[in-house]
NUTOR-206381 format. One record per atom (N, C-alpha, C, O): residue in three letters; x, y, z negated. Coordinates in steps of 0.2 Angstrom, whole numbers, padded with zeros to 4 digits, always signed. Example, Ala and Ser with C-alpha at 12.3 -4.5 7.8 and 13.67 -1.06 7.14 Angstrom:
ALA+0066-0028-0039/ALA+0062-0022-0039/ALA+0066-0016-0039/ALA+0071-0017-0042/SER+0064-0011-0035/SER+0068-0005-0036/SER+0064+0000-0039/SER+0067+0006-0040/
//
This chain:
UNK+0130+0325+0819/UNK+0131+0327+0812/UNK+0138+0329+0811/UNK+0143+0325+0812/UNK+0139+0333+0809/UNK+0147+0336+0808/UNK+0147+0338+0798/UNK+0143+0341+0794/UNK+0153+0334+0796/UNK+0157+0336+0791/UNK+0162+0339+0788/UNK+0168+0337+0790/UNK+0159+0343+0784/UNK+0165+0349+0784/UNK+0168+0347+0776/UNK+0165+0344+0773/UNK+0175+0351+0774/UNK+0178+0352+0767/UNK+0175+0356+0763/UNK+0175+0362+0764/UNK+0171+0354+0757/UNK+0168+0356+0752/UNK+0171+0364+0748/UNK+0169+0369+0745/UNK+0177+0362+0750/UNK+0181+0369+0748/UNK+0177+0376+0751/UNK+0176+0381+0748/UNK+0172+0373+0759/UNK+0171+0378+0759/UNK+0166+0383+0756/UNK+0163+0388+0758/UNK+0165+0381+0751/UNK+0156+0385+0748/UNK+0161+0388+0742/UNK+0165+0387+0739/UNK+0155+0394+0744/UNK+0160+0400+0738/UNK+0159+0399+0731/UNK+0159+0403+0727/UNK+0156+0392+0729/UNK+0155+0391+0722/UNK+0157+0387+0718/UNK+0156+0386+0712/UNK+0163+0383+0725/UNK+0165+0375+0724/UNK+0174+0377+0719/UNK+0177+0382+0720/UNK+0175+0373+0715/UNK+0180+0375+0712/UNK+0181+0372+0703/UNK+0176+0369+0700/UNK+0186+0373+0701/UNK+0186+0370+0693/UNK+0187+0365+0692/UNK+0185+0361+0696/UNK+0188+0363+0688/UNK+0189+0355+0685/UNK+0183+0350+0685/UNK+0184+0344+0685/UNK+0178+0350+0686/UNK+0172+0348+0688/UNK+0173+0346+0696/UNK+0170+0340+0698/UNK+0176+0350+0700/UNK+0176+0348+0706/UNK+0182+0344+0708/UNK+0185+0346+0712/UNK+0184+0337+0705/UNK+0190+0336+0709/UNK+0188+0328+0711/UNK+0188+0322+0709/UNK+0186+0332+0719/UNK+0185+0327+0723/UNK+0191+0323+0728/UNK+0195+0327+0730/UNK+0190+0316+0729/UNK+0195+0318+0736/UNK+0193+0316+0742/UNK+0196+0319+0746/UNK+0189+0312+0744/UNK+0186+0310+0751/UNK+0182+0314+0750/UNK+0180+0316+0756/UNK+0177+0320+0745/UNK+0172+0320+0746/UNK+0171+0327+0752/UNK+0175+0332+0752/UNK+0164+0325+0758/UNK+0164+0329+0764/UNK+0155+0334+0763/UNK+0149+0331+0762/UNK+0155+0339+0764/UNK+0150+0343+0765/UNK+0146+0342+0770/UNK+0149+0343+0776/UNK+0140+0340+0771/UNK+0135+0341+0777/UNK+0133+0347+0780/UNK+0131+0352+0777/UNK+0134+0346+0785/UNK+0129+0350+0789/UNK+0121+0349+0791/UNK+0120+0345+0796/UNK+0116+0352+0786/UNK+0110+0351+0785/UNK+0109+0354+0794/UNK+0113+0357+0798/UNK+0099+0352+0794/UNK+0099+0355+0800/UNK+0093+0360+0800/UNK+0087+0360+0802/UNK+0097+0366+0797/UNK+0094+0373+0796/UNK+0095+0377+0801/UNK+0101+0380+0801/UNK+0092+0378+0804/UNK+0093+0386+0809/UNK+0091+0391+0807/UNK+0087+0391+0802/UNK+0093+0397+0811/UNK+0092+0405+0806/UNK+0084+0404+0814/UNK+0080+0400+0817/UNK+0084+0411+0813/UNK+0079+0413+0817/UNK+0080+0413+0826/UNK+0076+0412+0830/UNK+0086+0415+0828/UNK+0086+0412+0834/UNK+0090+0406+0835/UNK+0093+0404+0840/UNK+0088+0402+0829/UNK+0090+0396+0831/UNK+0097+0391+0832/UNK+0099+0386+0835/UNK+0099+0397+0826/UNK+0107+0393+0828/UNK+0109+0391+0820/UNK+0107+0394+0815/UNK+0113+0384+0822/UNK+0115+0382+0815/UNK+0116+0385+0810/UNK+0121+0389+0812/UNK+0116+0387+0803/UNK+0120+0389+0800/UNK+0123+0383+0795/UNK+0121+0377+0793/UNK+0129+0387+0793/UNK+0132+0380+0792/UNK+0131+0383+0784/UNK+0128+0388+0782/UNK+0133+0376+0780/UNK+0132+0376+0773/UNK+0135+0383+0769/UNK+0131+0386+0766/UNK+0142+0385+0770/UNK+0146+0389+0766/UNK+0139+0398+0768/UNK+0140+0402+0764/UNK+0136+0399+0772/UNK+0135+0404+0773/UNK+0125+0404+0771/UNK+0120+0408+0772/UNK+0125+0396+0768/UNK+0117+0398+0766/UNK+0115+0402+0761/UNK+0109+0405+0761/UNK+0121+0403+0755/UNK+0120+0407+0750/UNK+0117+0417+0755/UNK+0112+0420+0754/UNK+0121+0418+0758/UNK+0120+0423+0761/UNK+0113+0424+0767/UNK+0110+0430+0768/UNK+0111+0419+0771/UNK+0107+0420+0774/UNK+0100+0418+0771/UNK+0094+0420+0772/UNK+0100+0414+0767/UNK+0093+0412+0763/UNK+0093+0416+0757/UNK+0093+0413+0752/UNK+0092+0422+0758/UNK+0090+0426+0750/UNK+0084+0427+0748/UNK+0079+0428+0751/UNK+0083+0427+0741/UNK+0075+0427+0738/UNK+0071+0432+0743/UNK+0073+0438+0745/UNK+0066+0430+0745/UNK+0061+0432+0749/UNK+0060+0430+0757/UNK+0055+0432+0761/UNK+0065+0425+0758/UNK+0067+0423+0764/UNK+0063+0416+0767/UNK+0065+0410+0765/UNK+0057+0417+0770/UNK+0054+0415+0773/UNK+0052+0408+0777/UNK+0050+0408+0783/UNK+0053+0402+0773/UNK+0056+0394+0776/UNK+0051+0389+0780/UNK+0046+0389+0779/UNK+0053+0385+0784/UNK+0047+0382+0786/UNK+0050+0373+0784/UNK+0051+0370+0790/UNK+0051+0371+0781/UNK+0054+0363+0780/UNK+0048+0358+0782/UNK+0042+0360+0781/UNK+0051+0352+0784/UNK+0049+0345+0784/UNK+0052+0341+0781/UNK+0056+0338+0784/UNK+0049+0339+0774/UNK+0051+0335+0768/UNK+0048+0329+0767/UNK+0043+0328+0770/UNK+0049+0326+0764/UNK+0046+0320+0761/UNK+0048+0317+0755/UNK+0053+0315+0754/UNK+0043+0318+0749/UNK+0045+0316+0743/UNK+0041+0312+0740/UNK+0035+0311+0741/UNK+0046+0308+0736/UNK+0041+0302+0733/UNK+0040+0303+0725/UNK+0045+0306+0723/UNK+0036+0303+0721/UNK+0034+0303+0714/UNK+0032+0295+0711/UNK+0027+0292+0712/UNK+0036+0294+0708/UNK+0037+0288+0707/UNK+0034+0287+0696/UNK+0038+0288+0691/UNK+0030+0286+0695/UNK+0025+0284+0688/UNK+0027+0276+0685/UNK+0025+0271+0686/UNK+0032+0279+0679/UNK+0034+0271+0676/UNK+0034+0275+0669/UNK+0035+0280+0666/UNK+0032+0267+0665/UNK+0031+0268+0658/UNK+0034+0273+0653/UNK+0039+0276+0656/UNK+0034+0275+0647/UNK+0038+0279+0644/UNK+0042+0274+0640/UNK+0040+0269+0639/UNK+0048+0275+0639/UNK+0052+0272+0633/UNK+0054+0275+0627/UNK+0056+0272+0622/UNK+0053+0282+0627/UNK+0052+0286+0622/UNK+0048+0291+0623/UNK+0048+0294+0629/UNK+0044+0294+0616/UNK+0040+0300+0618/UNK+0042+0305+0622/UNK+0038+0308+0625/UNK+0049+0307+0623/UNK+0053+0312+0628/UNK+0053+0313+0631/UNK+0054+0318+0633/UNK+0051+0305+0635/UNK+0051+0305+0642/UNK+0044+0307+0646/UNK+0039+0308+0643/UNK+0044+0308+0655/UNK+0038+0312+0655/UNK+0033+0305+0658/UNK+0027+0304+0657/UNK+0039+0301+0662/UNK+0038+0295+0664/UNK+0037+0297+0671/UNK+0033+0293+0673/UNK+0039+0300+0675/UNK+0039+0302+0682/UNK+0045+0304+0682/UNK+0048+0307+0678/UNK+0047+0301+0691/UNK+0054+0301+0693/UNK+0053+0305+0702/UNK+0050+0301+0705/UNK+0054+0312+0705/UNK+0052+0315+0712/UNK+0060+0313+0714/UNK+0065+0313+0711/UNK+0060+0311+0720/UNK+0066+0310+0725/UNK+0064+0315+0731/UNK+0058+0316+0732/UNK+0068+0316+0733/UNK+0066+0319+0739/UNK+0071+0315+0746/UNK+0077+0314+0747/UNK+0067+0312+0749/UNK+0071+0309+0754/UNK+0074+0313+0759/UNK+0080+0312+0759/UNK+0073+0315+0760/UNK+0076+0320+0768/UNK+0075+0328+0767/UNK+0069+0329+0764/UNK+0077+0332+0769/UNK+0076+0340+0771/UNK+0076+0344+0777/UNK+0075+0350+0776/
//
């Protein structure tokens, strides 16, 4: 597992981002022959219409309402 400097994604930036330990993942997405792509270049390799095969696990979690607003379900997604 390798972590990298969130600086590098070309969207990270601004007063919202003032991180100091924080480290970017390397998710485990391959292009089509199979080679890593690292995070800063998913914007460019996964573009609409681009065609994914994931193994996911999500849980849906059903608890009471506390107010009418709420829907009363919570989705986590464990892994990607």
């Amino acid at each position: 597992m390798s972590w990298n400097d969130p600086q590098l994604l070309p969207d990270y930036g601004g007063p919202c981002f003032n991180h100091q330990e924080a480290r970017l993942k390397q998710l485990d997405i391959h292009d089509d022959r199979n080679r890593l792509i690292p995070p800063w270049k998913l914007y460019k390799v996964l573009k609409p219409d681009t065609l994914i095969l994931a193994d996911v696990s999500l849980h849906c979690y059903i608890y009471p309402k506390k107010t009418p607003n709420e829907d009363g379900h919570k989705v986590i997604g464990s892994y990607i």
